[in-house]
C-alpha positions as a Python dict, from the first residue, in 0.01 Angstrom:
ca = {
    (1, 'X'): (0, 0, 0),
    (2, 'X'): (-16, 353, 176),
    (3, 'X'): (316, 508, 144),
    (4, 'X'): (189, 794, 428),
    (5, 'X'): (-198, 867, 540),
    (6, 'X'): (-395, 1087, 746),
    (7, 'X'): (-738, 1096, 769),
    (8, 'X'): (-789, 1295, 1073),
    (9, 'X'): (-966, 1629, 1052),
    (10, 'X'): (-828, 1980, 1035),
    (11, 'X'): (-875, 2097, 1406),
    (12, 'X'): (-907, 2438, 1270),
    (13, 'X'): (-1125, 2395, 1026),
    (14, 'X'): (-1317, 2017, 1038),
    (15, 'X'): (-1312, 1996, 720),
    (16, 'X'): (-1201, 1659, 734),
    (17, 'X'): (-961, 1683, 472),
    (18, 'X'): (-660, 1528, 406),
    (19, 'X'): (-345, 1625, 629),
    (20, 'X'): (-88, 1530, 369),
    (21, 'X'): (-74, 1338, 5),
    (22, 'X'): (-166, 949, -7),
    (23, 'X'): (-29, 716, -252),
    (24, 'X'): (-231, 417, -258),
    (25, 'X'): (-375, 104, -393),
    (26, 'X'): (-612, -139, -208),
    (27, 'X'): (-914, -369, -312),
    (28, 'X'): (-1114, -63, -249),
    (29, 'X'): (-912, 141, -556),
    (30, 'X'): (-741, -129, -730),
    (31, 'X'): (-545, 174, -933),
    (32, 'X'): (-304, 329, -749),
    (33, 'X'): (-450, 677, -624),
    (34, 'X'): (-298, 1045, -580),
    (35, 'X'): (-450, 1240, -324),
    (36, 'X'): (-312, 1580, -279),
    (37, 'X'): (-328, 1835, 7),
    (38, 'X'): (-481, 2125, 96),
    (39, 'X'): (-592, 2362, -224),
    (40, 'X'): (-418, 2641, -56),
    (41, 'X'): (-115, 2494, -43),
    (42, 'X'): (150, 2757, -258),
    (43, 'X'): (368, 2676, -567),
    (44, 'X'): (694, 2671, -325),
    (45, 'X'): (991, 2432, -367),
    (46, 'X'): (1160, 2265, -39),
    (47, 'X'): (1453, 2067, -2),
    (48, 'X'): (1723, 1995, -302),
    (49, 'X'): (1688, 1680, -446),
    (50, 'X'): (1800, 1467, -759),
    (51, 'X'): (1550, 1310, -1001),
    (52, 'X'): (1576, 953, -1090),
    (53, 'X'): (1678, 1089, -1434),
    (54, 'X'): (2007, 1264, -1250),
    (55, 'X'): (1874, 1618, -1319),
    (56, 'X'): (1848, 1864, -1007),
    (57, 'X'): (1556, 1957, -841),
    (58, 'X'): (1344, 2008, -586),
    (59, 'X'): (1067, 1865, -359),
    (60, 'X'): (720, 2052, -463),
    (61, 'X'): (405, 1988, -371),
    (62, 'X'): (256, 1625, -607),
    (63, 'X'): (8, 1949, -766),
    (64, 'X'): (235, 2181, -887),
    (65, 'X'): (488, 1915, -1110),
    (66, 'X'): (293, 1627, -1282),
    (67, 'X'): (515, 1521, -1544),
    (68, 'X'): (450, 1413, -1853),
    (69, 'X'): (612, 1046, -1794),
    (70, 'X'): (366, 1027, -1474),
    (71, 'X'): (61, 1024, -1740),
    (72, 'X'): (176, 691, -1889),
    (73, 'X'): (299, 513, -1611),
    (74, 'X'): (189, 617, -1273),
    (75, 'X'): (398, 387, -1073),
    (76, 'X'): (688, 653, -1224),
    (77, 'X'): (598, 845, -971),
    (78, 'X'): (663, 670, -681),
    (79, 'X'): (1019, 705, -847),
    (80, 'X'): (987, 1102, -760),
    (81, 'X'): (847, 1068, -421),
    (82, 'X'): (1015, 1320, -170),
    (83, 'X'): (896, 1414, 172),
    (84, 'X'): (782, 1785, 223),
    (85, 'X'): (811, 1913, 631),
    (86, 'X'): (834, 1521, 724),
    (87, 'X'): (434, 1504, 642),
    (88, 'X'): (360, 1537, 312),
    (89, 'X'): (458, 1335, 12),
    (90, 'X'): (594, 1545, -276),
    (91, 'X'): (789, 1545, -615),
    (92, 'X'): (1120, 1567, -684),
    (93, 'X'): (1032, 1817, -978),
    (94, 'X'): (1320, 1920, -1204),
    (95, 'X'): (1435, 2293, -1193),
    (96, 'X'): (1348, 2308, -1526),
    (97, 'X'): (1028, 2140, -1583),
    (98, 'X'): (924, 2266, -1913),
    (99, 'X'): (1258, 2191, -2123),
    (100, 'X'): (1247, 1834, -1896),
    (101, 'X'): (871, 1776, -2026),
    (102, 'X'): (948, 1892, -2385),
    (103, 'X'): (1349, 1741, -2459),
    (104, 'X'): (1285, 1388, -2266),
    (105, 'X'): (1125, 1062, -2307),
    (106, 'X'): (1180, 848, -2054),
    (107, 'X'): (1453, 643, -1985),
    (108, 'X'): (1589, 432, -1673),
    (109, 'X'): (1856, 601, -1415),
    (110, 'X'): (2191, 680, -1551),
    (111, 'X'): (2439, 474, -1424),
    (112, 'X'): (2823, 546, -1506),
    (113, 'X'): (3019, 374, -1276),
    (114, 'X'): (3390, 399, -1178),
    (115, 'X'): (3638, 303, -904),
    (116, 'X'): (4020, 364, -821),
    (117, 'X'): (4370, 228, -729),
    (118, 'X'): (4635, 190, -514),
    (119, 'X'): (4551, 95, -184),
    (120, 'X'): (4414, 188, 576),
    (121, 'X'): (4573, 115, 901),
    (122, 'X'): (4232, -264, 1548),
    (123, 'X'): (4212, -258, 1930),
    (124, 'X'): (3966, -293, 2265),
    (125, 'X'): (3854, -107, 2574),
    (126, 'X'): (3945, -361, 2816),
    (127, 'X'): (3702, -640, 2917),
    (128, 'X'): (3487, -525, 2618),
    (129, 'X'): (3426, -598, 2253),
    (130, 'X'): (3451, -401, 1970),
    (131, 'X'): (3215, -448, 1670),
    (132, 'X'): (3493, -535, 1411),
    (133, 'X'): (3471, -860, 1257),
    (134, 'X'): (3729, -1119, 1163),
    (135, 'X'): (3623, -1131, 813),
    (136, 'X'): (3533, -1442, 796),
    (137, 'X'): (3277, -1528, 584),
    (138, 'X'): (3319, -1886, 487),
    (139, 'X'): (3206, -2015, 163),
    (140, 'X'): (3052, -1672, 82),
    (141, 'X'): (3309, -1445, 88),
    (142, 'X'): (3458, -1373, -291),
    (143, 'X'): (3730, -1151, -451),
    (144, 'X'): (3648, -833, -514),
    (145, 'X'): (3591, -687, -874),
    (146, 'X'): (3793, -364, -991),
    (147, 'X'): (3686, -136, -1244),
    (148, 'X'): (3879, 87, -1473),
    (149, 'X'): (3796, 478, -1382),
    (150, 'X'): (3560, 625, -1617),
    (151, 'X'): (3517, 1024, -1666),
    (152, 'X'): (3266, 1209, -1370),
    (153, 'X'): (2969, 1414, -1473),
    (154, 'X'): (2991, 1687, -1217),
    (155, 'X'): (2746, 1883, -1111),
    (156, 'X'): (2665, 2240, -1009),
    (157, 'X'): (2560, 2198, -652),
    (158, 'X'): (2740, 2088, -276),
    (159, 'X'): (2591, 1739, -233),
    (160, 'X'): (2713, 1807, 172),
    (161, 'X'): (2507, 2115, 221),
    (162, 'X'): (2190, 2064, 7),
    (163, 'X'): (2087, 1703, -163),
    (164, 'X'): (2366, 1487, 129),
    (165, 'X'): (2093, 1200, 275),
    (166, 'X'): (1840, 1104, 2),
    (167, 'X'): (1761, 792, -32),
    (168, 'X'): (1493, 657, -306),
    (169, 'X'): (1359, 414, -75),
    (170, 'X'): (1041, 629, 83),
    (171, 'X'): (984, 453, 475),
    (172, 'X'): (1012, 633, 749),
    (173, 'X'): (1214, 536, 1065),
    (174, 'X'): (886, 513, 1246),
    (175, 'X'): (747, 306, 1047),
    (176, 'X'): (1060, 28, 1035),
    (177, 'X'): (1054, -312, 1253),
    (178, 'X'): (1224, -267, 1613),
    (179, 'X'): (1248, -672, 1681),
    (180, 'X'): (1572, -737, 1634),
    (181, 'X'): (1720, -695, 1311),
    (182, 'X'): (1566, -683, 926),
    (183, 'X'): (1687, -734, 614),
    (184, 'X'): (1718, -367, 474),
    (185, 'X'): (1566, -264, 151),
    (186, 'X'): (1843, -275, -218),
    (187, 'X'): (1892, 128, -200),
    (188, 'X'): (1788, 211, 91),
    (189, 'X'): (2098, 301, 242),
    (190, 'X'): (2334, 462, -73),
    (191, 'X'): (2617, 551, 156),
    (192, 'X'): (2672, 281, 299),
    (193, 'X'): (3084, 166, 257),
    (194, 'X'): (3211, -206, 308),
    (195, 'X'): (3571, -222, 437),
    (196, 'X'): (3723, -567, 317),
    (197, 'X'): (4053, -659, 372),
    (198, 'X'): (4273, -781, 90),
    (199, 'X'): (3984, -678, -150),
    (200, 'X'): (3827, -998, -16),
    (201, 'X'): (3644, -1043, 251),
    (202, 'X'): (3399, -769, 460),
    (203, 'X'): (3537, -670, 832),
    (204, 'X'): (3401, -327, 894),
    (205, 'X'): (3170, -68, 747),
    (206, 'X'): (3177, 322, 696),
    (207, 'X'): (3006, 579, 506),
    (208, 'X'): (3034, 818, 213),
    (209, 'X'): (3096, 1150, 330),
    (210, 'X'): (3162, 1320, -56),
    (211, 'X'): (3289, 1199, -427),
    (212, 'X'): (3675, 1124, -212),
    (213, 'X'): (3625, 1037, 158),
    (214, 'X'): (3463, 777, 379),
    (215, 'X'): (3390, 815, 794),
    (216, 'X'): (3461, 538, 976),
    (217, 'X'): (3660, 375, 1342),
    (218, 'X'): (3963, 430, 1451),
    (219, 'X'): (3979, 86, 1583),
    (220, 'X'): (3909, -87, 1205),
    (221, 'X'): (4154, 59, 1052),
    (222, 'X'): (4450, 239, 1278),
    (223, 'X'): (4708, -87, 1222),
    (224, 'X'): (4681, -190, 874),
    (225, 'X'): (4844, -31, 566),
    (226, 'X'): (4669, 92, 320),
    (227, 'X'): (4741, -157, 26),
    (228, 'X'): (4575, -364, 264),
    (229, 'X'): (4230, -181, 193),
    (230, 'X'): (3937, -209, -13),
    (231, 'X'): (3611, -7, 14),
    (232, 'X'): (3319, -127, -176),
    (233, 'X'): (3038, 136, -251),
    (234, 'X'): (2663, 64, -367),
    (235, 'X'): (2671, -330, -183),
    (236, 'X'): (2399, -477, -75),
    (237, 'X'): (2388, -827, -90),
    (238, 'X'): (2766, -924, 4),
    (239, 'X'): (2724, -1315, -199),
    (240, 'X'): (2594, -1166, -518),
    (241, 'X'): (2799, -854, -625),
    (242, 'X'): (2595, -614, -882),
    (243, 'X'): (2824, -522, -1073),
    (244, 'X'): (2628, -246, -1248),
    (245, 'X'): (2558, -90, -899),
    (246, 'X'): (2872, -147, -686),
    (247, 'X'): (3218, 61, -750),
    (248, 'X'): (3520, -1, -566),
    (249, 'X'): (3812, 197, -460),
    (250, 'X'): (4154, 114, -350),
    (251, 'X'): (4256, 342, -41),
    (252, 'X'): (4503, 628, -113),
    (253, 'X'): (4570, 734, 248),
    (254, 'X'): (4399, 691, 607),
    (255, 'X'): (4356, 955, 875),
    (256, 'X'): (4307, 833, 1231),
    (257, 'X'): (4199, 1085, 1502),
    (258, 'X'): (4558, 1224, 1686),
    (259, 'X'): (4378, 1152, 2031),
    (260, 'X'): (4262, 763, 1927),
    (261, 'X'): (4345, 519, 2202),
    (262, 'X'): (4317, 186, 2131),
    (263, 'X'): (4263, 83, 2498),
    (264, 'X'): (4036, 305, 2623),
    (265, 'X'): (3854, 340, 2226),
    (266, 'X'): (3842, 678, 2341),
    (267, 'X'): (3815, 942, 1975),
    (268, 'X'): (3769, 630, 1766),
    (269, 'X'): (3708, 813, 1464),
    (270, 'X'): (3897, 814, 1097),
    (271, 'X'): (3885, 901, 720),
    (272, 'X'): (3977, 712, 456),
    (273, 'X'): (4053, 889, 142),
    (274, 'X'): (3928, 661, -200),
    (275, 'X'): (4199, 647, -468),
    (276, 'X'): (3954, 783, -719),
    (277, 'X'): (3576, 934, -709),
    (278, 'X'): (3288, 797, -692),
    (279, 'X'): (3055, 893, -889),
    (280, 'X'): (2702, 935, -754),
    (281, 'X'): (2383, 759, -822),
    (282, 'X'): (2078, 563, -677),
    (283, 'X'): (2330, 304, -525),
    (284, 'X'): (2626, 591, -470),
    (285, 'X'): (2485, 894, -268),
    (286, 'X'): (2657, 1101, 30),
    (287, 'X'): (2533, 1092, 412),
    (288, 'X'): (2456, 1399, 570),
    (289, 'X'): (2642, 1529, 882),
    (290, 'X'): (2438, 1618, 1151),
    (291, 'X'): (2369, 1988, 1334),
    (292, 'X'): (2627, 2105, 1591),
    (293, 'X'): (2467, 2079, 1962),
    (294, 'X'): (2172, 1788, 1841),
    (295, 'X'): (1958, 1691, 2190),
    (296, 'X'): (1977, 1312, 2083),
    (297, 'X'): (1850, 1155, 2398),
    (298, 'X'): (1529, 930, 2348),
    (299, 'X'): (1564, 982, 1962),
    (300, 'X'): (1490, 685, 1772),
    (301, 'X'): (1793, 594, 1558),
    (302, 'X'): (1902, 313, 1281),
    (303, 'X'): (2193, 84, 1245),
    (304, 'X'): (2293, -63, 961),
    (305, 'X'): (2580, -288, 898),
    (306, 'X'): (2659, -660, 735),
    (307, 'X'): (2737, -810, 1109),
    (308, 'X'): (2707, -1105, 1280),
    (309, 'X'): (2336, -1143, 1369),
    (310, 'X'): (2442, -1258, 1768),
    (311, 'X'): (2731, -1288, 1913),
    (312, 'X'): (3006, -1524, 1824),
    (313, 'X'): (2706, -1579, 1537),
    (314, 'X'): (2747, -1591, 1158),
    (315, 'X'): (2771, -1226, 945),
    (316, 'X'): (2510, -1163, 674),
    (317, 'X'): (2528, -1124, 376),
    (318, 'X'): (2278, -875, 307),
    (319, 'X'): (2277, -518, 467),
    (320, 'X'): (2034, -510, 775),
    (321, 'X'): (1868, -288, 967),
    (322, 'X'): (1779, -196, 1355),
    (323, 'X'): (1588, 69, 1519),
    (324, 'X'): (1689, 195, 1883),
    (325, 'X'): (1691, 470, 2102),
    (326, 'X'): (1969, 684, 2241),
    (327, 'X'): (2034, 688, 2627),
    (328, 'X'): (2126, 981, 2831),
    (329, 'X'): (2478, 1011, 2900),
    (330, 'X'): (2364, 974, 3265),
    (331, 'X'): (2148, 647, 3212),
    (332, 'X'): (2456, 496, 3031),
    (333, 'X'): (2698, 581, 3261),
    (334, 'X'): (2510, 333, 3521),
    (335, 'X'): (2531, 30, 3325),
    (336, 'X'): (2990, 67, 3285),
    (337, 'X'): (3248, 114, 3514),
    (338, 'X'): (3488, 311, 3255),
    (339, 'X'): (3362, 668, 3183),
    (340, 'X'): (3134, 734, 2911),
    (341, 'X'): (3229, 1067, 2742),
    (342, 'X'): (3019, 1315, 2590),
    (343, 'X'): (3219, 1243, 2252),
    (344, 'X'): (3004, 926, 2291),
    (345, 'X'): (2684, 801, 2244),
    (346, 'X'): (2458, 552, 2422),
    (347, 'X'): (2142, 316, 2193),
    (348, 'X'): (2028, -3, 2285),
    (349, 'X'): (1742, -140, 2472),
    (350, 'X'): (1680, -215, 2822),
    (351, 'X'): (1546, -564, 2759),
    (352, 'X'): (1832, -644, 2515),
    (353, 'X'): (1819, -848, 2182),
    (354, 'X'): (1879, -527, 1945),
    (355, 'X'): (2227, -399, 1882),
    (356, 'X'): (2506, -357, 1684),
    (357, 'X'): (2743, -648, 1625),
    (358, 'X'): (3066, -786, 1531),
    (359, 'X'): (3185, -692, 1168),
    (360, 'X'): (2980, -381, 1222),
    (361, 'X'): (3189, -134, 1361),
    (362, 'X'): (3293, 174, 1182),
    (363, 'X'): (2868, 135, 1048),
    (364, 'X'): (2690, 461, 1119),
    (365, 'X'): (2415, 548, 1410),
    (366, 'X'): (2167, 730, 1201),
    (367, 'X'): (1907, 944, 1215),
    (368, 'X'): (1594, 1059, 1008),
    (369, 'X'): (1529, 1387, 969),
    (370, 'X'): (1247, 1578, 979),
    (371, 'X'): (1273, 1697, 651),
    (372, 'X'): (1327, 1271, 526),
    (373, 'X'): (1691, 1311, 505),
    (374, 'X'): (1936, 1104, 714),
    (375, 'X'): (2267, 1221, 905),
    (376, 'X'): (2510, 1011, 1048),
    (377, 'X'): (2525, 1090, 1423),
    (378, 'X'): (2760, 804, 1519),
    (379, 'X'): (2956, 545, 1460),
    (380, 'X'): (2979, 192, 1575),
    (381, 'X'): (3211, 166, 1799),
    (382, 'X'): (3261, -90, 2142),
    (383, 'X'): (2988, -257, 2321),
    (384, 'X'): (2948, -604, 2592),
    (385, 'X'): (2887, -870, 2361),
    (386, 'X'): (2569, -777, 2167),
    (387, 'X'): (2224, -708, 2265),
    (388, 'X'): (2277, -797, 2624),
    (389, 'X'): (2015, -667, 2840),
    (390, 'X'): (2075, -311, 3002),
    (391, 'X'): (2419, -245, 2793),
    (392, 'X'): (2355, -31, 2544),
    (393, 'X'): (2620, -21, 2242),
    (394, 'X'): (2832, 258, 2263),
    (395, 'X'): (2920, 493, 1968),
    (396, 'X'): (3141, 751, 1845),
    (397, 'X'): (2947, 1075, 1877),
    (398, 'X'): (3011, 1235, 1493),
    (399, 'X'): (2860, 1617, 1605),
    (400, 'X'): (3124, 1646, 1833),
    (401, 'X'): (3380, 1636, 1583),
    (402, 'X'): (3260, 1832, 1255),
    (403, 'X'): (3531, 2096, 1272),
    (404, 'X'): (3807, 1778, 1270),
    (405, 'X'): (3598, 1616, 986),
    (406, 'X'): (3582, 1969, 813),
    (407, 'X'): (3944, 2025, 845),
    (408, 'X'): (4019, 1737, 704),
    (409, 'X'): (3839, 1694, 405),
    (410, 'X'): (3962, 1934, 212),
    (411, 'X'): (4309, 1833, 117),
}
């Protein structure tokens, strides 16, 4: 299975060489093979990241940091795999690499969970749906399990400026399905928050901005109380509950956007603040916020929720996945009568059938960066039914409000 290839030739030089590492195994090479990049290539690190062992790092170059745990068990390494310039596969080598090799065996992923107590506050642009769900999930929904806070490790770094968007799962946005919706991958998504009402049952989504505060709608959350709230962090399949992987929070306090209209859906944008922090992990991890000013039109972007699969259709359980692209504001405009604002955002497909969807709103838009990371750059907000052809969902644009979501976050 190639995890990324190239095999075309150096322009400048036709040497033929490979563009970028290759992890791979075929019938060919029935061992898993490591084939590194150019021998010029400097001893430089990249991006921050976190090893599976939950020591910082950062992405070299596969050459530069083979460690000693990779010599006995080579499919270790695929634990380590980090993208260099969006090209090249890399390691997540620890900033100390020498004490690391000499002081550790291996062991598995540290996971210390904890959640918190206590306990957010719906609406429609007229003659259109929003993506909230009732919360009904028949025979499958289930109470929610609480956990008693444990102590954090903390750690010497901003997760938000340098190590926010990391995911373990290594596939690329171009590489994911586009027809319809897929089942995503367990981990793929770490930030990914389930809103459930009563500590029951799943009605919206959000995501993990730090250790304290989720992102999500307006519209999910603006009439209910906050001992009405439960976020659940590290889900992924809704009917069978890890508890080793998920935490859960009661909700402390809500923030909804002064300028929120719940007729219009107009600034549908909140934060919920956990009672408690969560503490981070392969399941647990941050989303990045995106770059003021972003040019999003025709960028290919992800949704991710636990929604109905059509409309009026039954939720699933497990977190899913689909790819679209972002409209122009102008494009989008056509296809409604109300005024699209630029504190919005356009994706869908002009032949329909891929969308967001009921019990998915307050979800994020995201996008891949070139670097591998991901950045929330909207949020699910209103849309005509789902997936109808030529109406695109519409989404709360998150780079238009970073100095709101700054300002906030720091009580």
């Amino acid at each position: 299975v190639a995890v990324t290839e190239s095999t075309d030739a150096d322009p400048e030089d036709g040497s033929g060489r490979p563009e970028r590492a290759i992890l791979r195994s075929d019938s060919t090479h029935p061992h898993p093979t490591l084939i590194t990049g150019d021998d010029d290539e400097e001893d430089v690190p990249f991006q921050s990241c976190i090893t599976p062992n939950k020591e910082p790092g950062h992405c070299r170059h596969v050459r530069f940091c083979v460690l000693n745990e990779f010599k006995d068990n080579f499919d270790r390494f695929k634990d380590y795999a980090c993208v260099i310039e969006g090209k090249y596969i890399g390691v997540c080598c620890p900033d100390d690499k020498d004490l690391y090799d000499k002081s550790r065996d291996y062991y598995g992923p540290r996971t210390n969970r904890t959640t918190g107590s206590n306990r957010a506050r719906n609406g429609r642009r007229r003659g259109w749906a929003s993506r909230r769900g009732d919360g009904d999930r028949g025979d499958d929904s289930r109470p929610y399990r609480r956990r008693k806070p444990r102590p954090l490790n903390t750690r010497a770094f901003d997760t938000q400026e340098e190590t926010c968007g990391v995911t373990r799962v290594l596939k690329r946005t171009e590489n994911a399905k586009v027809e319809g919706g897929q089942e995503s991958e367990p981990g793929q998504f770490p930030w990914m928050a389930a809103l459930l009402r009563f500590g029951e049952q799943q009605f919206c989504g959000g995501v993990l901005l730090d250790s304290t505060h989720v992102l999500t709608a307006a519209h999910c959350v603006y009439n209910l109380d906050p001992a009405d709230l439960t976020v659940g962090l590290g889900e992924y399949d809704l009917s069978q509950p890890d508890p080793d992987r998920v935490q859960t929070f009661d909700v402390r306090d809500i923030l909804v956007n002064e300028r929120f209209n719940s007729d219009a859906y107009t600034d549908d944008i909140a934060l919920l603040y956990l009672d408690g922090e969560a503490e981070f992990s392969d399941w647990v991890w941050p989303i990045c916020l995106p770059p003021p000013n972003m040019d999003l039109t025709g960028q290919l972007a992800t949704v991710i929720g636990w929604g109905t699969v059509y409309y009026g259709g039954p939720p699933s359980n497990v977190l899913m996945e689909v790819t679209l692209p972002i409209w122009s504001q102008e494009d989008c405009q056509q296809q409604f009568d109300q005024p699209i604002l630029d504190t919005e955002i356009c994706a869908g497909t002009e032949a329909g059938g891929r969308d967001s969807c009921q019990a998915n709103s307050g979800g994020p838009l995201l996008l891949q960066m070139n670097d591998g990371r991901w950045c929330n750059i909207g949020i699910v907000s209103f849309g005509v039914r789902c997936g109808e052809p030529g109406k695109p969902g519409v989404y709360t644009n998150v780079g238009k409000y970073l100095d709101w979501i700054a300002q906030n976050t720091r009580r």
